[in-house]
N, C-alpha and C positions, 0 to 999 in steps of 0.2 A: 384553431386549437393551439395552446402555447407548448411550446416545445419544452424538453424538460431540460433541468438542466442540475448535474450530479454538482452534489455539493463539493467542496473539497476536505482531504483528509486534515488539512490544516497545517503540513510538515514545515518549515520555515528554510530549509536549504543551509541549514547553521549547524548541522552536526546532528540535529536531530532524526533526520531522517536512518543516519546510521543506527541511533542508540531503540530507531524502531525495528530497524529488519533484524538486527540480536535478540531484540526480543523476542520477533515472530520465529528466531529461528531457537533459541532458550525454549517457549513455550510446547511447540511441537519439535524436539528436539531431532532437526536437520540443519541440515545446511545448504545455504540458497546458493545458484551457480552465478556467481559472480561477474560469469562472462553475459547472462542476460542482462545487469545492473542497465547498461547506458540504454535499454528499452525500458526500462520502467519510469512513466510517465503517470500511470494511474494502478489505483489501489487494482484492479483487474488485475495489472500485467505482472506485480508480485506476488498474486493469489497464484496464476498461471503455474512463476515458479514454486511455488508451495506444493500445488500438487504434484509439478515433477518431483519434488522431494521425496513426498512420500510417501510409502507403504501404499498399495489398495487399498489396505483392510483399516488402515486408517482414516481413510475418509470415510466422516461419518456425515449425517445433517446436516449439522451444527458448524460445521465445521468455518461455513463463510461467517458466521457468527461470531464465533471464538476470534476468528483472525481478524474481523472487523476491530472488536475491542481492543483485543492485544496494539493491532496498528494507533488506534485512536488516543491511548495512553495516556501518551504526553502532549497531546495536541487540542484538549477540551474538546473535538469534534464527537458529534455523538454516533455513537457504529449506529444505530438504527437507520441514519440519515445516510450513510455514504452507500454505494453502491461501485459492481465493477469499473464503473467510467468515472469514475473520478479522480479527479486529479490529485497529485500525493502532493505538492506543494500548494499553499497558498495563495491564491489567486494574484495576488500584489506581487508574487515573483516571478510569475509570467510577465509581467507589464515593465519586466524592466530588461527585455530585450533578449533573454534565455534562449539558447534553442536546445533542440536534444535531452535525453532525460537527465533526472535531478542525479544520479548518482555517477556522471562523468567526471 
């Protein structure tokens, strides 16, 4: 059985990764705790802080949905396809020797 393997959010580590989490945090108007950033290695680990963000009564359904899109934005990837394991950078930007997450 082949293993699966989560696409990427597409982020490039060029600033866009920034101009993403303003969004996610514009859209659902919060603010992400900054001190998680150097863990966020996949779209999962900034949904994580999302919901510390916010309200109960805010999380709705929809909600992985909404933030799929919002994330995917700027990056042509399509929110249907990523899921919580995926990685927020580019696959080419791991291969070039990175450790630790994209937002160090």
């Amino acid at each position: 059985m082949a293993e699966h393997v989560s696409r990427s959010v597409g982020l490039g580590g060029d600033g866009d990764e920034i101009e993403a989490i303003e969004a996610v945090e514009r859209a659902f108007g919060v603010t992400l705790d900054m001190a998680d950033a150097p863990g966020w290695q996949t779209a999962g680990d900034v949904f994580a802080s999302l919901l510390n963000a916010l309200p109960i009564e805010a999380r709705r359904p929809d909600l992985w949905t909404r933030f799929a899109v919002i994330l995917c934005d700027r990056t042509g990837a399509r929110p249907g396809e990523i899921d919580p394991a995926s990685p927020l950078l580019a696959r080419a930007m791991f291969n070039r020797g990175r450790t630790g997450g994209p937002f160090l």
